[in-house]
C-alpha positions in Angstrom: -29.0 41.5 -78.9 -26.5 39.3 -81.3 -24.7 36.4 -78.8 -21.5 39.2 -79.7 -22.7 41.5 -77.7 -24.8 39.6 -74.9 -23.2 39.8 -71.5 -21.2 37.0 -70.5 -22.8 34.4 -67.6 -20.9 35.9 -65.1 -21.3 36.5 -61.2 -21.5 40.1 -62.0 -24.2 39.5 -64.7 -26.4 37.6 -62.0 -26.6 39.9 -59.2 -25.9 43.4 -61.1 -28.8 45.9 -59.7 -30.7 46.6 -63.4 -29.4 48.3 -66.2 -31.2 52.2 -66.6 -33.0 53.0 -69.4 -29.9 53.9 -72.1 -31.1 55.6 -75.6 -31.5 54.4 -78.9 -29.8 56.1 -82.2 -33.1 56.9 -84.2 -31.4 60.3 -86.3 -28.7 62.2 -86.9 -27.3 63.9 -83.6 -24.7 66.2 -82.7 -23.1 67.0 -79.7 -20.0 68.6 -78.3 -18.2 65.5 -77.6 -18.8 62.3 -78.8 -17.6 59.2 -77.0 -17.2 55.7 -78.2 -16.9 53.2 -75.9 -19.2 52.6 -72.8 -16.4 51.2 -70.1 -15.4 53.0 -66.6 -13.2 55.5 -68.9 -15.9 56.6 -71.7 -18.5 56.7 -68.7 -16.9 58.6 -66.4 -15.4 61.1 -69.1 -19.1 61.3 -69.8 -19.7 62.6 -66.6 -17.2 64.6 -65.8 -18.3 66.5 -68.9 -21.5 66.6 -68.8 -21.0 68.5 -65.4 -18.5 71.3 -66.9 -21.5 71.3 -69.1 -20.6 70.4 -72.5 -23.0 68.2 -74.2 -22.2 64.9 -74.5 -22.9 61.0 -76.2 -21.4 58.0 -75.7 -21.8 55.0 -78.7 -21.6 51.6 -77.1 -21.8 48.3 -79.1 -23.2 46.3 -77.1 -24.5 47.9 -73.4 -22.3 49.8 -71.0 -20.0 47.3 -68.7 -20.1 44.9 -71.5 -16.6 44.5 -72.0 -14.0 44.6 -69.5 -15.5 47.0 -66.9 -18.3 44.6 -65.9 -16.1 40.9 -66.2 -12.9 42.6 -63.9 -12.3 41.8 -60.3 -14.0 44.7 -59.0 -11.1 45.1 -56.6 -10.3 49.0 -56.4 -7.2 49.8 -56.3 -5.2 53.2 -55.7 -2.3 54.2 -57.5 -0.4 53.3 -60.9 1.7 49.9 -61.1 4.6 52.0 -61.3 5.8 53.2 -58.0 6.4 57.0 -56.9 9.8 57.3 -56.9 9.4 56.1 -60.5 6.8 58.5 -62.0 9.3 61.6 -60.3 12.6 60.0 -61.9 10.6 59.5 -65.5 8.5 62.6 -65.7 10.1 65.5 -63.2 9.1 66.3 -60.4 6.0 68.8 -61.4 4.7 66.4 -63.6 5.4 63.4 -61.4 4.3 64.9 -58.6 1.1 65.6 -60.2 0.3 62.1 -61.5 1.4 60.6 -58.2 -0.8 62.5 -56.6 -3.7 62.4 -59.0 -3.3 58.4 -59.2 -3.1 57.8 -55.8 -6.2 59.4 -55.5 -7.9 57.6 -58.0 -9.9 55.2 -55.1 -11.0 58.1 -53.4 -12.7 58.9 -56.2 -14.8 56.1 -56.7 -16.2 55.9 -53.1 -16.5 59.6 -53.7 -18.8 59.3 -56.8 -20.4 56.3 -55.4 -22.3 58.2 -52.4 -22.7 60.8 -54.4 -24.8 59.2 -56.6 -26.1 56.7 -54.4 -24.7 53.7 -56.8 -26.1 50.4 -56.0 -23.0 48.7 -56.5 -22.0 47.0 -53.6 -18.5 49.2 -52.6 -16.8 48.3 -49.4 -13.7 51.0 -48.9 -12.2 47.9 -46.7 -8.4 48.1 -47.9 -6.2 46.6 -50.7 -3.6 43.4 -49.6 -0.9 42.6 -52.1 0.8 39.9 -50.9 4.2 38.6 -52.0 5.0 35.2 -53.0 8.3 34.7 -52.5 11.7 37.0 -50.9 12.6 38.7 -54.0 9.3 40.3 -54.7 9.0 40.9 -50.8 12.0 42.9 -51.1 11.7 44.7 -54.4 8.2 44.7 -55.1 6.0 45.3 -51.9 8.9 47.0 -49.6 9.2 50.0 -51.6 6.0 50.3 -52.8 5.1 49.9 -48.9 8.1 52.5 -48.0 7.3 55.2 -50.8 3.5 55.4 -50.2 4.1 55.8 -46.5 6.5 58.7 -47.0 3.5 60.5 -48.4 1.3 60.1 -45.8 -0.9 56.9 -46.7 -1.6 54.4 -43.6 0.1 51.8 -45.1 0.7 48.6 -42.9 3.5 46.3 -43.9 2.4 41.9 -43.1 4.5 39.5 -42.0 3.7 36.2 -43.0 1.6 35.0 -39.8 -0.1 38.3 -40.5 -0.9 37.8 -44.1 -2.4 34.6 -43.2 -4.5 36.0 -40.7 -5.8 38.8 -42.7 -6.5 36.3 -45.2 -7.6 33.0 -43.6 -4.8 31.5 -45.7 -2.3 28.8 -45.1 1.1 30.5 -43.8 2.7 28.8 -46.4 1.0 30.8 -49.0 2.4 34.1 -48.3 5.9 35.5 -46.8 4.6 39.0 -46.4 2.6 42.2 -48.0 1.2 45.4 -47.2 -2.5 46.3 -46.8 -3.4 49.4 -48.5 -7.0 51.4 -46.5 -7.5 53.9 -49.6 -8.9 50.5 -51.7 -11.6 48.2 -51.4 -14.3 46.5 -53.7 -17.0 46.9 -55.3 -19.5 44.8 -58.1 -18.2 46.1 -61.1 -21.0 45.8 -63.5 -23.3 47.8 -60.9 -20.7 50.3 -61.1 -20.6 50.6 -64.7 -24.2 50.7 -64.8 -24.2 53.6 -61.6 -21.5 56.0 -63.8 -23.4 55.6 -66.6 -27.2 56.7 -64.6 -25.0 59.3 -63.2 -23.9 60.7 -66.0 -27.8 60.5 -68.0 -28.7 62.6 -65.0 -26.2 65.3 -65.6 -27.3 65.4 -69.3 -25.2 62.8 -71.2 -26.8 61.1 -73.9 -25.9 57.0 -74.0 -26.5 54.7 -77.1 -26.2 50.6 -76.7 -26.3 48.5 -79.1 -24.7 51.0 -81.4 -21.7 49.8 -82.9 -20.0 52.7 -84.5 -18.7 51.7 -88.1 -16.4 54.9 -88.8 -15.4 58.2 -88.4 -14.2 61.1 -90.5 -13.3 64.4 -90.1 -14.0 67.7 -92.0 -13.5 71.7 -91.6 -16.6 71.4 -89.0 -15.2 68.5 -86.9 -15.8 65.0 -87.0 -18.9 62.4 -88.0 -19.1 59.4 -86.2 -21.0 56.5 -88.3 -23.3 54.2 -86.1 -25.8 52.9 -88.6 -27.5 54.7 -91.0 -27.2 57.6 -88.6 -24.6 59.9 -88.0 -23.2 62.1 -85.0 -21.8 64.9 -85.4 -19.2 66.1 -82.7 -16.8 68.7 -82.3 -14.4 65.9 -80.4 -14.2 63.1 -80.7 -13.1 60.2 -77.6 -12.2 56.7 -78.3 -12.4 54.6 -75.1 -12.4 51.4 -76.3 -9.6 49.9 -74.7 -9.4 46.2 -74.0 -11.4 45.9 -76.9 -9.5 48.4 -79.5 -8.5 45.3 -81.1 -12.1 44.3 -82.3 -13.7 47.9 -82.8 -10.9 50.4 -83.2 -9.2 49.2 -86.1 -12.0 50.4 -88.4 -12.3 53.7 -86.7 -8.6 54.7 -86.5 -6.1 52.4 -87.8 -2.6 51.0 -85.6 -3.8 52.4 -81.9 -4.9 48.9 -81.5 -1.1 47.8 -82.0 -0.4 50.1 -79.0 -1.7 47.4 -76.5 -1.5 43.5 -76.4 -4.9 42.8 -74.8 -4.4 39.5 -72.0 -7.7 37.6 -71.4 -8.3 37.2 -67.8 -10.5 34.4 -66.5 -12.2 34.3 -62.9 -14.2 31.6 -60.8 -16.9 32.6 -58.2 -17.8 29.8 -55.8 -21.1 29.5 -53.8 -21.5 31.3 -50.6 -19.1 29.9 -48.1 -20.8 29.0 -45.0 -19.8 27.8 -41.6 -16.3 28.4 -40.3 -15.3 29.7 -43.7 -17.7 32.3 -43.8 -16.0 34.2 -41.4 -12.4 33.3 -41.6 -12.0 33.6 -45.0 -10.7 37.6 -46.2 -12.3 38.4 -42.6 -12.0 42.1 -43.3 -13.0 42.1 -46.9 -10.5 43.5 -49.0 -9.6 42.9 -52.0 -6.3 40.7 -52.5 -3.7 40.7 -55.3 -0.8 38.7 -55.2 2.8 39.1 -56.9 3.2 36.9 -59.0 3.6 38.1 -62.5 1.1 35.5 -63.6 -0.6 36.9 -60.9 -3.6 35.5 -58.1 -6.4 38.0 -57.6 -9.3 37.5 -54.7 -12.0 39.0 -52.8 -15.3 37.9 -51.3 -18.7 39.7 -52.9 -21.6 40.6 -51.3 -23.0 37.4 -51.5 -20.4 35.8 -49.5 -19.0 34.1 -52.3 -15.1 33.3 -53.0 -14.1 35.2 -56.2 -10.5 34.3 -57.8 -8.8 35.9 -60.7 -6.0 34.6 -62.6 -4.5 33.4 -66.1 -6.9 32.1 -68.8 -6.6 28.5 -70.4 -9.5 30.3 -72.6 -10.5 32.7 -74.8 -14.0 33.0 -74.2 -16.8 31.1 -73.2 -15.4 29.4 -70.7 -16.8 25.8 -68.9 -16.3 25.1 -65.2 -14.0 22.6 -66.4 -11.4 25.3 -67.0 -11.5 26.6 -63.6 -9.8 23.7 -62.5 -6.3 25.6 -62.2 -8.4 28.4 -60.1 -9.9 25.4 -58.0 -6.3 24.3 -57.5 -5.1 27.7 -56.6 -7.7 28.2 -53.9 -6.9 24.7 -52.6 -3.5 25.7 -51.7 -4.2 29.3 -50.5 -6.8 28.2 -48.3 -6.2 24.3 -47.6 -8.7 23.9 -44.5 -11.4 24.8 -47.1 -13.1 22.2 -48.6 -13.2 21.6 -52.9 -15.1 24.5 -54.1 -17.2 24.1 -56.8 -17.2 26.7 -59.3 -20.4 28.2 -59.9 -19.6 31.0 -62.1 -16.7 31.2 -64.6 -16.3 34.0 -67.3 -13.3 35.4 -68.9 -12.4 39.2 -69.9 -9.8 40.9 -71.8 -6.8 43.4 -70.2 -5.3 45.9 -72.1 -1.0 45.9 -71.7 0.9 48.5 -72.9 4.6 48.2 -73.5 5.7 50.4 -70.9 2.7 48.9 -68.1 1.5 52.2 -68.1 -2.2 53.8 -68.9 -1.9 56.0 -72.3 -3.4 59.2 -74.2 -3.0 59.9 -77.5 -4.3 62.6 -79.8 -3.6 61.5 -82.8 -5.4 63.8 -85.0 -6.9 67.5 -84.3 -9.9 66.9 -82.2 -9.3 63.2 -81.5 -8.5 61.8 -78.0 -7.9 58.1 -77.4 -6.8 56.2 -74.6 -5.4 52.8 -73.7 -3.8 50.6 -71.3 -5.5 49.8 -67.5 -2.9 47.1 -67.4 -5.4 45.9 -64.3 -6.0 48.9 -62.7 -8.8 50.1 -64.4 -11.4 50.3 -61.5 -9.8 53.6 -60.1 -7.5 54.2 -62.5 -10.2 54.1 -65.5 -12.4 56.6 -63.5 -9.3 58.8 -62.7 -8.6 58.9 -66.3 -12.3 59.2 -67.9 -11.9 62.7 -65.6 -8.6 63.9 -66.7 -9.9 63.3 -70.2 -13.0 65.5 -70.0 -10.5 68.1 -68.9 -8.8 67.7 -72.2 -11.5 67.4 -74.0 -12.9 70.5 -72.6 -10.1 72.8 -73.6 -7.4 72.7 -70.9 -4.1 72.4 -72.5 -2.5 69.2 -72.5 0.8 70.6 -70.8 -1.5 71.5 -67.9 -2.7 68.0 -67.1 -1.8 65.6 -64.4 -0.8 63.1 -67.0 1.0 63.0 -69.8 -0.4 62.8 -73.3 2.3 60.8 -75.6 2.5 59.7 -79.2 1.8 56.0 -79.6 3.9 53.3 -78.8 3.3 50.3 -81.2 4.6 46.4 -80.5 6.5 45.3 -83.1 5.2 42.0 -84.3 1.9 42.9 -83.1 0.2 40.3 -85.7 2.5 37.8 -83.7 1.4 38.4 -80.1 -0.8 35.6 -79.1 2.2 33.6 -79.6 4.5 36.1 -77.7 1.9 36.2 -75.0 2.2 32.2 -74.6 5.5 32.0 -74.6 6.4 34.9 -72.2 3.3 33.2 -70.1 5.3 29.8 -69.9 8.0 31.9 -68.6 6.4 33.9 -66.1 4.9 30.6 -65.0 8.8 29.6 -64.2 10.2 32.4 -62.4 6.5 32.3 -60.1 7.1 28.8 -59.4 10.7 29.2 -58.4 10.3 32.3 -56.1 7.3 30.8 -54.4 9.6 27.7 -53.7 12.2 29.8 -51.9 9.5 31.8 -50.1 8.4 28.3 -49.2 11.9 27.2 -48.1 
């Protein structure tokens, strides 16, 4: 394995139950659908198939949960970003209604596939908190998402500061408000990953790692998939790359890369907190997101350890040195705790959209791609991985409970780590000034 593809040093690479047994590319194959990529979406679309049984491989690089399905939060998380309401005033109310309810179901199933399975993965269905940093997102970020998911029936319970900070163990300083979510939870994300993808060699599927594929072409009989000196044959074709489109899809299928600007995330673990902290810290173990545009995400594992998510100074490879805005960050969330070393630190990439919503293309007969978790990809990713072995397997795309849309391309996309840095400077702004009136 090149240092390329190696798994990064992170938390979830250290206490990940073992990879299974994946497959090696050693002569042509063929298949009915071949997937490349080896995330939550390519895995679970793997699965899903493989059940309706249609015969099935997925080509990973490097090893499934390399990329970002085994470095994200692990925080799982139901629904879109965009509200409701939204989804029925964009797409109508049939189509709305179905994506509304087919993504607010996303978390349930997870925790559904999890126990089916038996995946050694850690997953706690304890709740989601976001929690809002200031009045304005209070009142036009976490009121009507509270309000609009409660009108359909979820147990949402709206926080008031004192009761933020006491499902949190956080200063009351922190926090004006939020709601807690019970259809989310957490879970370790690279044992996921590697759960879906046993699940899915039990049902049949065929998974390659270490299996970069190098191209693709399509003739009268379908499509060729190039991984080596080997070829796959497949009647279908879906890319599921991602985060990552940017370093493997451009020689596969040119511009779907430019339909996503992909954000690198960077998260700290501590050691086990101990003592006092131990218990008063996320008491209920849920998994927290905050509102901040640059946004604060935290949980505890199942070691007992503090993990906290949030802007990169880095690319990749990160030193503890970095985490020190993270360090700072827990410091004045949770002030009675002492410094907090940062045992782990490890970075990972996010796919964003232009729109902040999750895409599917099909840009050519028999081709399926699709893009954009903008950081919901836990739930969201296995949501999607389903709806796309329905496609794949012949429903029509009118039929779906999502839409499938031409692709949306950033102009300037050659330009956009310098749009991302300057848009982050100004993010960073607007956080700071609607914390300080929350604080006021």
């Amino acid at each position: 394995m090149t240092p390329e593809t190696a798994l990064p040093d992170s938390l979830w690479a250290a206490t990940a139950a073992p990879a299974p047994a994946y497959a090696r590319l050693r002569s042509d194959l063929a298949c009915d659908v071949a997937i490349i990529g080896g995330g939550y979406t390519g895995l679970s679309a793997a699965l899903h198939l493989a059940r309706a049984g249609r015969s099935v491989i997925v080509v990973e690089a490097a090893e499934p949960g390399w990329g970002a399905s085994g470095r994200n939060g692990g925080q799982v998380i139901a629904g879109l970003k965009a509200n409701p309401d939204d989804l029925l005033a964009e797409f109508g109310e049939a189509l709305g209604g179905r994506m509304v309810a087919r993504m607010g179901a996303a978390a349930d199933l997870v925790f559904a596939l999890v126990e089916h399975y038996g995946m050694d993965c850690h997953a706690r269905r304890t709740g989601w908190i976001q929690a809002a940093h200031g009045p304005k997102p209070l009142r036009d970020l976490i009121a009507p998402r509270y309000r609009q998911w409660k009108a359909r029936g979820v147990a949402m319970e709206l926080l008031d500061r004192q009761q933020v900070a006491a499902a949190l163990g956080s200063d009351p300083s922190a926090y004006i408000g939020g709601f807690r979510d019970p259809r989310g939870g957490v879970l370790q994300p690279l044992g996921y990953a590697r759960g879906l993808a046993a699940a899915a060699m039990r049902e049949g599927a065929t998974i390659l790692h270490n299996a970069p594929a190098s191209g693709m072409v399509r003739d009268k009989a379908g499509w060729s998939v190039a991984v080596g000196a080997q070829a796959i044959r497949a009647a279908q074709v879906v890319l599921a790359t991602n985060a990552y489109s940017s370093a493997f899809a451009p020689r596969l299928w040119s511009d779907l890369h430019r339909t996503i600007i992909p954000v690198t995330s960077f998260q700290m673990a501590t050691p086990p907190l101990a003592g006092a902290a131990d218990h008063s810290v996320i008491p209920g173990g849920e998994g927290v997101t905050d509102s901040r545009r640059l946004l604060l995400y935290f949980r505890r594992d199942h070691t007992g350890r503090l993990v906290m998510g949030g802007r990169s100074p880095v690319e990749d490879r990160p030193s503890a040195a970095d985490a020190a805005p993270l360090q700072a960050a827990i410091a004045r969330v949770f002030p009675a705790l002492p410094a907090q070393p940062a045992e782990f630190v490890w970075t990972g990439k996010v796919a964003i959209t232009r729109d902040k919503m999750p895409h599917i293309h099909m840009p050519a007969p028999g081709l399926i791609a699709f893009l954009g978790c903008n950081g919901r990809g836990v739930a969201v990713c296995t949501a999607m991985g389903a709806i796309l072995a329905e496609l794949a397997a012949g429903k029509p795309a009118a039929e779906l409970d999502y839409p499938v849309t031409a692709p949306d391309h950033f102009t300037l996309h050659g330009f956009r780590k310098l749009g991302v840095f300057a848009l982050s400077q100004y993010y960073q702004l607007l956080d700071r000034l609607e914390a300080r009136m929350g604080a006021a």
